[in-house]
C-alpha positions as a Markdown table, in Angstrom:
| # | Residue | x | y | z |
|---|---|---|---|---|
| 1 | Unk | 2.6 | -7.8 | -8.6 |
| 2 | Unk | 5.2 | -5.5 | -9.9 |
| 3 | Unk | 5.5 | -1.8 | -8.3 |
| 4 | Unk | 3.8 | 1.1 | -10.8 |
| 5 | Unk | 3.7 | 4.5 | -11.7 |
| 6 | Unk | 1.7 | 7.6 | -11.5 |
| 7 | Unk | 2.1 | 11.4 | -12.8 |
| 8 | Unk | 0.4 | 13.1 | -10.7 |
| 9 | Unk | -0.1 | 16.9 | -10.9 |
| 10 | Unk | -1.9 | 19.1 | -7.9 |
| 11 | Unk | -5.1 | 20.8 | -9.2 |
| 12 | Unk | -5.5 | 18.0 | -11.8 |
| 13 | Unk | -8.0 | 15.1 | -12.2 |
| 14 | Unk | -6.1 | 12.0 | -10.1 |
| 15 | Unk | -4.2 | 10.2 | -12.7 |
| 16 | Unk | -5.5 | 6.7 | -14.5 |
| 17 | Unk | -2.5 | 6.1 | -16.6 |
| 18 | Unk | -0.7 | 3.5 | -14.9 |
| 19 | Unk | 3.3 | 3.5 | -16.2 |
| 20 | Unk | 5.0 | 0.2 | -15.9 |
| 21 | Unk | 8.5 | 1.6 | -15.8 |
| 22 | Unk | 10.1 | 4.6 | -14.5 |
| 23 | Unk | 11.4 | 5.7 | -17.4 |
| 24 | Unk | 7.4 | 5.8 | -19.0 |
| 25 | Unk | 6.6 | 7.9 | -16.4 |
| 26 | Unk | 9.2 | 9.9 | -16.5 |
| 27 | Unk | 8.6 | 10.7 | -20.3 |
| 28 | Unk | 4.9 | 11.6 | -19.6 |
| 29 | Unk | 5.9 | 14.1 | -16.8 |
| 30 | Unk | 8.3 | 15.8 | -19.0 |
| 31 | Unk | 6.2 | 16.1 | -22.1 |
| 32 | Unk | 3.2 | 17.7 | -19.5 |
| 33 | Unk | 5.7 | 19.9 | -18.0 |
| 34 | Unk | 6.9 | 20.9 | -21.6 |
| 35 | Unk | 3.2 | 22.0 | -22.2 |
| 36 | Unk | 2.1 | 23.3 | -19.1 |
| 37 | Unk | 4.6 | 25.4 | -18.1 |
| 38 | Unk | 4.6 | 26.3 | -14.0 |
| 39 | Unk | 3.0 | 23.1 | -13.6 |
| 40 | Unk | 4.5 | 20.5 | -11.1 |
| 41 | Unk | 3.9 | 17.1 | -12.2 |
| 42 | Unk | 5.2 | 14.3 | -9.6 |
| 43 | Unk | 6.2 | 11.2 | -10.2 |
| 44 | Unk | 4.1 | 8.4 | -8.0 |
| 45 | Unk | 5.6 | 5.2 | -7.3 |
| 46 | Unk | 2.9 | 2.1 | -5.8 |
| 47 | Unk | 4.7 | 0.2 | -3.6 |
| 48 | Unk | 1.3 | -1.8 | -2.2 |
| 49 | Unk | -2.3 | -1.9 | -2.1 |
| 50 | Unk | -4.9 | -3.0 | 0.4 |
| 51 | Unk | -8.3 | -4.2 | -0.3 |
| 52 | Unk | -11.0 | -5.1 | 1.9 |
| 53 | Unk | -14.3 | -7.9 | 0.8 |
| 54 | Unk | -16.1 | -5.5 | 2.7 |
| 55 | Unk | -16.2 | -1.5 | 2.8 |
| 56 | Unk | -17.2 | -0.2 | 6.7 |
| 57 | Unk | -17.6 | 3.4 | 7.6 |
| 58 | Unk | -15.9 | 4.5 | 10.5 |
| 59 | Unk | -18.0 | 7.6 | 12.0 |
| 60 | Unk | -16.1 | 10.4 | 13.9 |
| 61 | Unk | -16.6 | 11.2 | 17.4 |
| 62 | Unk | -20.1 | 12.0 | 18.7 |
| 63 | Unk | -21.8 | 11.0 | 14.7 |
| 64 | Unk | -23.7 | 8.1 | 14.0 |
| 65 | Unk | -25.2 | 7.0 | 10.9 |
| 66 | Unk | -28.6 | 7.6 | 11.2 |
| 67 | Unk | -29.6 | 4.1 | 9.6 |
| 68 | Unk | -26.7 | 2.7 | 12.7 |
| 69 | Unk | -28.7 | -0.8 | 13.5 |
| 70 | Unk | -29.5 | -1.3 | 16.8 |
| 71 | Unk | -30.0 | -5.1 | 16.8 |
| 72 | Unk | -28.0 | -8.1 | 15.0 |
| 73 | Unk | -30.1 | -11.0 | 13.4 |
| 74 | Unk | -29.9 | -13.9 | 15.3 |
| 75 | Unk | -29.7 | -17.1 | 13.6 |
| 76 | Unk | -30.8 | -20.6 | 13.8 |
| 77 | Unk | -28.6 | -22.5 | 16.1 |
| 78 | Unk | -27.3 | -19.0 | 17.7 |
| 79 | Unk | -27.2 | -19.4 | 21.7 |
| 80 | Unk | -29.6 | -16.8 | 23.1 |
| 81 | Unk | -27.7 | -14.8 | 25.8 |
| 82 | Unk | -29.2 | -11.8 | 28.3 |
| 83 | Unk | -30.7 | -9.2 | 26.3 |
| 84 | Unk | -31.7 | -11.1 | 23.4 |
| 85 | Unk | -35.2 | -11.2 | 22.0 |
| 86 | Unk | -37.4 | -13.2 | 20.2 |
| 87 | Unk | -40.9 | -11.9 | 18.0 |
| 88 | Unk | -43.6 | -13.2 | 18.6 |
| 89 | Unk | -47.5 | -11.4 | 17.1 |
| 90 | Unk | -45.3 | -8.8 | 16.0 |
| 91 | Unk | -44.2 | -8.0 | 19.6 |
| 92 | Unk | -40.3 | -8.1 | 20.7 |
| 93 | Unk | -40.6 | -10.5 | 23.7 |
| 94 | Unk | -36.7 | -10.4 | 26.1 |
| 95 | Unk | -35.4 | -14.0 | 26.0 |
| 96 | Unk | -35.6 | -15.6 | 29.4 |
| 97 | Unk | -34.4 | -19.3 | 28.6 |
| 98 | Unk | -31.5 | -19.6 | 27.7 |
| 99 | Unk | -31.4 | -22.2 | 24.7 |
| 100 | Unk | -31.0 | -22.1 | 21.5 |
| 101 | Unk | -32.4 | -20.3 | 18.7 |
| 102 | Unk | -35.5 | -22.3 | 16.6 |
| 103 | Unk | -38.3 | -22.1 | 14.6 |
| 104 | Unk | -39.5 | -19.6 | 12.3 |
| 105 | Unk | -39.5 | -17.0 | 15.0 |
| 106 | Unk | -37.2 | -13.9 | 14.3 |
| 107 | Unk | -34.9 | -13.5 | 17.2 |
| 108 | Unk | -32.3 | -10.4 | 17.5 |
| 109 | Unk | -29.5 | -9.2 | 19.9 |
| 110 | Unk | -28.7 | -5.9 | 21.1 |
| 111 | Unk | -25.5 | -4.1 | 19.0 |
| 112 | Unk | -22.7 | -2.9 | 22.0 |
């Protein structure tokens, strides 16, 4: 992928037109300037991107989302370890054999 351009002026919506060439850019940011005088407008090159499949919050200190799950769904085949629970007539029963997750049974593990 081939670096980009932005003009990019403070105070102002974030820019969408993408320039391929310097030069492009250049031309917009003088032709705003020309009619919007005392106006900055910057020149933004885009040297990289990053992308994540899968957004996350990340909560500052002390704050917690208030939907923050408490338990992880165990799966079929998942090794029960201490802590984990199994539901059985709606209660949460604690896991005392070890084994492995079966059944139909929902089973969950404490989030650390």
């Amino acid at each position: 992928m081939k670096p980009h351009y932005y003009v990019y002026c403070l105070m102002a919506a974030p820019p969408k037109l993408r320039h391929a060439t310097l030069a492009e850019a250049q031309e917009e940011a003088e032709r705003r300037a020309a009619s919007e005088p005392g106006r900055v407008f910057e020149i933004l090159k885009c040297v990289a991107i990053s992308q994540t499949s899968k957004a996350s919050t990340f909560w500052m200190d002390g704050e917690e989302s208030p939907e923050t799950p408490r338990y992880t769904k165990l799966k079929q085949g998942d090794s029960y370890i201490k802590g984990d629970q199994w539901q059985a007539d709606g209660n949460w029963i604690d896991a005392v054999h070890y084994g492995r997750v079966s059944g139909n049974l929902p089973a969950r593990r404490p989030v650390t």
